[in-house]
KOLMAR-846926 format. One record per residue (C-alpha): residue in three letters; x, y, z. Coordinates in nm, 2 decimals, decimal comma, padded with zeros to 4 digits, always signed. Layout:
BEGIN
rec code: ALA&xx: X&yy: Y&zz: Z;
...
END
This chain:
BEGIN
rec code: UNK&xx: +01,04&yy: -05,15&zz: -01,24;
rec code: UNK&xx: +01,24&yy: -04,89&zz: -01,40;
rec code: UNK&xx: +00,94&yy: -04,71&zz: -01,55;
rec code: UNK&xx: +00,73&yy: -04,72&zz: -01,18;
rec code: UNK&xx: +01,05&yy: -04,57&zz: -01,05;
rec code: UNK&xx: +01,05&yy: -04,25&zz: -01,33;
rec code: UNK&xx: +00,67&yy: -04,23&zz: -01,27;
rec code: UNK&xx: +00,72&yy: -04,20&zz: -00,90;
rec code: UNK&xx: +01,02&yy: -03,95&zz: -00,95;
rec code: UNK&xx: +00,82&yy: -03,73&zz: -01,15;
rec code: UNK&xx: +00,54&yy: -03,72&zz: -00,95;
rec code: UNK&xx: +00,83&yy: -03,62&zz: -00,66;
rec code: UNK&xx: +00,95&yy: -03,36&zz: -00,87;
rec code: UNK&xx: +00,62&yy: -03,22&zz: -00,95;
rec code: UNK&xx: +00,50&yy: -03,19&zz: -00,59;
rec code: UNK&xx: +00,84&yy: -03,03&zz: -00,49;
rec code: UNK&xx: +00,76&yy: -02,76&zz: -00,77;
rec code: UNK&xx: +00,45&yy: -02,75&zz: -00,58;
rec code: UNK&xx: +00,54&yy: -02,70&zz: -00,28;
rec code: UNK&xx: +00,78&yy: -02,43&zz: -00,41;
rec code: UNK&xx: +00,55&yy: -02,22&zz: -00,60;
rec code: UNK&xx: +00,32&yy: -02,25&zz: -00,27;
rec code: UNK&xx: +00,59&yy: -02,15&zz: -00,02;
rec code: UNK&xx: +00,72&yy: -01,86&zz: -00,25;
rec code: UNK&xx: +00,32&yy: -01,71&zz: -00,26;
rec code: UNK&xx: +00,25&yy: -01,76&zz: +00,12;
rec code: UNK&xx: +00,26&yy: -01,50&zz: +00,39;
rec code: UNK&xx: +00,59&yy: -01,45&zz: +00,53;
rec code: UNK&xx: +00,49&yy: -01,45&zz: +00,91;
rec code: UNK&xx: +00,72&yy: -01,23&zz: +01,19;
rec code: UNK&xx: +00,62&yy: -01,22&zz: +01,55;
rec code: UNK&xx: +00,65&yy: -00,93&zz: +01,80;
rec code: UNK&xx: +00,74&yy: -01,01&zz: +02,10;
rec code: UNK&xx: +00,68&yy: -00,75&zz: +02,45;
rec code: UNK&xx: +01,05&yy: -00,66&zz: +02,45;
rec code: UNK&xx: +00,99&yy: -00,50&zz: +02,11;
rec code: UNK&xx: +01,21&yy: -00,75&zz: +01,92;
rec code: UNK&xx: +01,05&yy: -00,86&zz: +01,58;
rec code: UNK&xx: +01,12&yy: -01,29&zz: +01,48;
rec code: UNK&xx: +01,11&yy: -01,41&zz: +01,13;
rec code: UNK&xx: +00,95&yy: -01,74&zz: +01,13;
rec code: UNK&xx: +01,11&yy: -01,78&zz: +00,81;
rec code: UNK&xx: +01,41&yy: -01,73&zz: +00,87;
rec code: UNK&xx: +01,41&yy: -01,86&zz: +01,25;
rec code: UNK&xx: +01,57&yy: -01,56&zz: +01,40;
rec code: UNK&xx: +01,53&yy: -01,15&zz: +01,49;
rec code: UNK&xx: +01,51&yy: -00,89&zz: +01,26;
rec code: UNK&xx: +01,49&yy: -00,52&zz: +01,27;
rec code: UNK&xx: +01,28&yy: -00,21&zz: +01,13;
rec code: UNK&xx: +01,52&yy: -00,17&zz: +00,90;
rec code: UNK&xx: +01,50&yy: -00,55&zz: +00,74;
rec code: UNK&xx: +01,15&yy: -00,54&zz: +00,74;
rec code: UNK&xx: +01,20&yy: -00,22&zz: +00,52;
rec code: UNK&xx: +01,35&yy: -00,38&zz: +00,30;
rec code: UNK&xx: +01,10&yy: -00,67&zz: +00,30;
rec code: UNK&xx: +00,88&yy: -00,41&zz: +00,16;
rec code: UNK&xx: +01,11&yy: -00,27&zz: -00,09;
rec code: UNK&xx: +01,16&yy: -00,62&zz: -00,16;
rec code: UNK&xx: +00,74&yy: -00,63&zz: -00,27;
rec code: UNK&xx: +00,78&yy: -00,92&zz: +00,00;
rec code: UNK&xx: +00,40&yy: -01,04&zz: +00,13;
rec code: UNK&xx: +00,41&yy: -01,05&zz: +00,52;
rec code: UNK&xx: +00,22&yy: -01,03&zz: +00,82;
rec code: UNK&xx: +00,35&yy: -00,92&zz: +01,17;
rec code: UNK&xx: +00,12&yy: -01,08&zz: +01,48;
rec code: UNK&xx: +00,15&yy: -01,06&zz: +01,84;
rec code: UNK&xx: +00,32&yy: -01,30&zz: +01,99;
rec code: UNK&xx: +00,11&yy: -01,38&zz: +02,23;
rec code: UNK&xx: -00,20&yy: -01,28&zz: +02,11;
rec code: UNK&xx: -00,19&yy: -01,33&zz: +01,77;
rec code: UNK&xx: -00,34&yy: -01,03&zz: +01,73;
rec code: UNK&xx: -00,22&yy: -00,83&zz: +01,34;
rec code: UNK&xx: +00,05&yy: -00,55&zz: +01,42;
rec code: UNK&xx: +00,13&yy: -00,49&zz: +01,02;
rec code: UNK&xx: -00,01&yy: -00,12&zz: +00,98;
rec code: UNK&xx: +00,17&yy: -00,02&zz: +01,33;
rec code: UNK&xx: +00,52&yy: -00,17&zz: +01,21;
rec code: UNK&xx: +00,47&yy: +00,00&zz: +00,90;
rec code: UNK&xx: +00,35&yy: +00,30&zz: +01,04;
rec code: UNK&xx: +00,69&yy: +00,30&zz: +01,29;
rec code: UNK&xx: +00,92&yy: +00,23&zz: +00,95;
rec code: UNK&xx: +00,70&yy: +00,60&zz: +00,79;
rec code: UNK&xx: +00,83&yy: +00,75&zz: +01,14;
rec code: UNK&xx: +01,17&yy: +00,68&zz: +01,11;
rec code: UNK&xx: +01,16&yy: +00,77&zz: +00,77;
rec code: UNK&xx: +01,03&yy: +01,11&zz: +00,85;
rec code: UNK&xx: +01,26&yy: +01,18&zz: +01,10;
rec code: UNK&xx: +01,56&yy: +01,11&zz: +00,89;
rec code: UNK&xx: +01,60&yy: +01,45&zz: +00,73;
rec code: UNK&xx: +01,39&yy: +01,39&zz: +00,39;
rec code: UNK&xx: +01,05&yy: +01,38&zz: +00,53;
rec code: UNK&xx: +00,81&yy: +01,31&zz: +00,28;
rec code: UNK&xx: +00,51&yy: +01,50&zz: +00,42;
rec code: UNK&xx: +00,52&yy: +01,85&zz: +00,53;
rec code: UNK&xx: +00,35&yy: +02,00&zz: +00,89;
rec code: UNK&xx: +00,03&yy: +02,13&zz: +00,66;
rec code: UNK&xx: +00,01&yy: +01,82&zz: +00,52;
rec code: UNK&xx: +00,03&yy: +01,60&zz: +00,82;
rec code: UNK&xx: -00,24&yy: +01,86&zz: +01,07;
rec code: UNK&xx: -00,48&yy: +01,81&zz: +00,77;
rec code: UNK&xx: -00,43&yy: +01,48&zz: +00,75;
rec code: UNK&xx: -00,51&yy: +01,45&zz: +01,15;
rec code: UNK&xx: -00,84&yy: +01,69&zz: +01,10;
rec code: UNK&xx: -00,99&yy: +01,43&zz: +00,85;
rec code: UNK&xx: -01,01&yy: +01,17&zz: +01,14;
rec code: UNK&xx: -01,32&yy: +01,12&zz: +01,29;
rec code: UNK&xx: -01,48&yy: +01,38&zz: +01,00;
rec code: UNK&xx: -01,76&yy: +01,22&zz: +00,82;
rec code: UNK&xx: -01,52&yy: +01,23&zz: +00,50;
rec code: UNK&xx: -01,24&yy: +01,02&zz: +00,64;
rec code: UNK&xx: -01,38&yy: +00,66&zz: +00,45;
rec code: UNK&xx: -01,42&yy: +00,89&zz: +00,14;
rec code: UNK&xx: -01,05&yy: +01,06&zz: +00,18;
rec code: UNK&xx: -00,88&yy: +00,75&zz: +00,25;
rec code: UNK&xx: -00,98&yy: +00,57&zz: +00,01;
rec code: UNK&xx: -00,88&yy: +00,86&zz: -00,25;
rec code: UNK&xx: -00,55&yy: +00,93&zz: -00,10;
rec code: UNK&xx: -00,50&yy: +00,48&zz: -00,20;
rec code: UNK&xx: -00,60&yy: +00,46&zz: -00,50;
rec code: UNK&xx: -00,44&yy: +00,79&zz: -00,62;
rec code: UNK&xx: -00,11&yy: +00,63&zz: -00,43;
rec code: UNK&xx: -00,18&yy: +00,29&zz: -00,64;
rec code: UNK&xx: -00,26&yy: +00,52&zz: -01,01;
rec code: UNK&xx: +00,09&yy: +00,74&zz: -00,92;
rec code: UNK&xx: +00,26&yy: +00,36&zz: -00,89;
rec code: UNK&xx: +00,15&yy: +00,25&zz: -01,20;
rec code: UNK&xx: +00,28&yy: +00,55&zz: -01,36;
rec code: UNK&xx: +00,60&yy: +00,51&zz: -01,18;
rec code: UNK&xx: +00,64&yy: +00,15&zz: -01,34;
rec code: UNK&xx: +00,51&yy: +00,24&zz: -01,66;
rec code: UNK&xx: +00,82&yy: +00,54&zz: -01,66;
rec code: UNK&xx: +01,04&yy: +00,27&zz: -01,53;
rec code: UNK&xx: +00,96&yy: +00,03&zz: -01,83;
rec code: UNK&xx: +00,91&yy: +00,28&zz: -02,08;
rec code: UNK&xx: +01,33&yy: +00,42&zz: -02,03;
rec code: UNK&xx: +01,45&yy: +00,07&zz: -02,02;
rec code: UNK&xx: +01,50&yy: -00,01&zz: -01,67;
rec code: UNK&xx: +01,46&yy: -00,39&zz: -01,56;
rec code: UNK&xx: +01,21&yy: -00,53&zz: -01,31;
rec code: UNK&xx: +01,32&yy: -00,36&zz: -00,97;
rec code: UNK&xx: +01,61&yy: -00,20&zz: -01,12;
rec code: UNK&xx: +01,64&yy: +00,18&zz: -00,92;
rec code: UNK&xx: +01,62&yy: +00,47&zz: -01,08;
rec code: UNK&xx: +01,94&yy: +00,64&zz: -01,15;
rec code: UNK&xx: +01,95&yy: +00,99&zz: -00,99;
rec code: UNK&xx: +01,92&yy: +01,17&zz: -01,34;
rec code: UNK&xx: +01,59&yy: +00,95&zz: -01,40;
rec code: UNK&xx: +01,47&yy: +01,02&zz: -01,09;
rec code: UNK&xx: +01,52&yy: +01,37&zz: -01,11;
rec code: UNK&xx: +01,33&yy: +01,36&zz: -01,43;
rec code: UNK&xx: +01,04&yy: +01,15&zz: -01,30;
rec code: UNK&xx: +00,99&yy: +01,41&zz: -01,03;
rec code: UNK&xx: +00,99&yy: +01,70&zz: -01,23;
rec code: UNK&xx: +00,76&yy: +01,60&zz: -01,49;
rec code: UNK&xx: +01,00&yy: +01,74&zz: -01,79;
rec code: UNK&xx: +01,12&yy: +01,42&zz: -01,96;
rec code: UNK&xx: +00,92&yy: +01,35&zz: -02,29;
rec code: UNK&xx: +00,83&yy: +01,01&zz: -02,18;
rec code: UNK&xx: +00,70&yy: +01,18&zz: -01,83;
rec code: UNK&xx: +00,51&yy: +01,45&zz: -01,94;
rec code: UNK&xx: +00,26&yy: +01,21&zz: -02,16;
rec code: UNK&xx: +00,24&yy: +00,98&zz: -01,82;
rec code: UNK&xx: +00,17&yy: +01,26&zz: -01,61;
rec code: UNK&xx: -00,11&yy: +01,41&zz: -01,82;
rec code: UNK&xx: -00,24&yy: +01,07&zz: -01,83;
rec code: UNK&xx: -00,21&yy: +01,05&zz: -01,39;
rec code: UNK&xx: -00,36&yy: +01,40&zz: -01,33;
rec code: UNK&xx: -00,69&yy: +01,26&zz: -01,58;
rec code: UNK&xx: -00,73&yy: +00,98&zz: -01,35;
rec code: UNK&xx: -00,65&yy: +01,16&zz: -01,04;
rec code: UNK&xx: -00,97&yy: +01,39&zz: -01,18;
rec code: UNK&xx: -01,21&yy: +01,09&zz: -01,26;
rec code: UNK&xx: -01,11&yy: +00,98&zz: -00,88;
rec code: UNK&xx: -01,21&yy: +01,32&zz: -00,71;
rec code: UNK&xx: -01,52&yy: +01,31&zz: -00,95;
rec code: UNK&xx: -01,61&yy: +00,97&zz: -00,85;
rec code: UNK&xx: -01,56&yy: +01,06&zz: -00,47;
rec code: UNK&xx: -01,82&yy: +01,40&zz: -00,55;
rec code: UNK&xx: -02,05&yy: +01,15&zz: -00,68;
rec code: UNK&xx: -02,00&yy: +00,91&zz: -00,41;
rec code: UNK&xx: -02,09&yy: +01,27&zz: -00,16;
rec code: UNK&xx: -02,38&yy: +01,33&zz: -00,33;
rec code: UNK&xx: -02,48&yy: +00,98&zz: -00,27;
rec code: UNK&xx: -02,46&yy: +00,99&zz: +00,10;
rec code: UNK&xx: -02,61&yy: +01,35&zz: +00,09;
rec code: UNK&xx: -02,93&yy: +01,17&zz: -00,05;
rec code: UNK&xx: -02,93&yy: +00,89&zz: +00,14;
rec code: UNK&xx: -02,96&yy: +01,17&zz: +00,46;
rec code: UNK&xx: -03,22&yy: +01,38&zz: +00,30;
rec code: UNK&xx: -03,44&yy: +01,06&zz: +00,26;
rec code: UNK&xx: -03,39&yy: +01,01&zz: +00,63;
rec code: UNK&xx: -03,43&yy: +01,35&zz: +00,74;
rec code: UNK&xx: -03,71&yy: +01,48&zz: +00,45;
rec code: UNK&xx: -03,82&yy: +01,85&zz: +00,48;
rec code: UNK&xx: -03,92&yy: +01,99&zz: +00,80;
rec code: UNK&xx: -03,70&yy: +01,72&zz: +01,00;
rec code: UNK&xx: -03,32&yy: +01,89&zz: +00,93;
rec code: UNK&xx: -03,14&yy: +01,89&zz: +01,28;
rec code: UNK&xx: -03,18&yy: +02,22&zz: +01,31;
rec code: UNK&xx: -03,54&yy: +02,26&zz: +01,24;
rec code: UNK&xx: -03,78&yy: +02,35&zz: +01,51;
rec code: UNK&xx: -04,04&yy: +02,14&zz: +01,66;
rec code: UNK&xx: -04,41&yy: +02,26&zz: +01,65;
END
């Protein structure tokens, strides 16, 4: 009796580890509701911009839906959390930046740009962890100001082999997105050989 009881209690304690490890992977879901308000179905209550900011400094997975609809509002929260961010006195991107950024919508490069502008984000990432790791700063640990200063600036020893090593893959990236150009530019002339250009004139 006493061995079915330890059998049973392990197989309890196993399935609670399994339902632990499954609850701390799944999406964290928040609702939005039409007066604005955000609610953690986590947490059963509302939350604000500013905690779902941290949710993502946090490397917290979540998903924000409609409440009614149930329709995904993620990349408009996040894009209202860039906004405020912008607006409060450190923006990140300047007006250049931001009117070029708008022309490459709707022009036949915008897959091609986007998905350079990600992966170079994701490359300059790795390089900030590897930095991170490399001066002996523990997983999420912030950089100090005088790291941080030295990460931006490129002149620490440590940075200046990392950096060399980001602007190579940010090369191989702009190379692959040529080669990806050159691609679609053939694809085009095999629909529109010789003699068929849009601006070619009919017989």
């Amino acid at each position: 009796m006493t061995q079915a009881r330890a059998r049973a209690t392990r197989k309890t304690g196993a399935a609670g580890e399994a339902d632990d490890s499954e609850a701390s992977t799944k999406e964290r879901v928040l609702k939005k509701y039409p007066n604005r308000r955000l609610y953690d179905t986590h947490s059963s209550g509302y939350i604000t911009l500013a905690d779902v900011r941290q949710m993502v400094l946090d490397n917290e997975r979540f998903v924000v839906r409609d409440a009614k609809t149930g329709e995904d509002l993620t990349r408009s929260i996040l894009l209202q959390i860039i906004l405020e961010a912008e607006a409060d006195g450190a923006p990140m991107f300047t007006t250049p930046v931001l009117a070029n950024i708008i022309r490459f919508y709707g022009h036949t490069m915008q897959g091609l740009m986007g998905s350079y502008l990600e992966k170079n984000i994701q490359v300059f990432t790795d390089m900030q962890a590897r930095f991170a790791e490399q001066s002996g700063l523990s997983a999420g640990q912030p950089f100090s100001p005088e790291l941080w200063a030295q990460f931006m600036s490129g002149q620490a020893p440590i940075m200046q082999g990392l950096m060399s090593n980001y602007l190579d893959q940010s090369k191989q990236l702009f190379a692959q997105m040529q080669e990806q150009m050159h691609k679609q530019a053939g694809s085009l002339e095999a629909l529109f050989p010789a003699g068929f250009g849009l601006g070619a004139k009919r017989p």
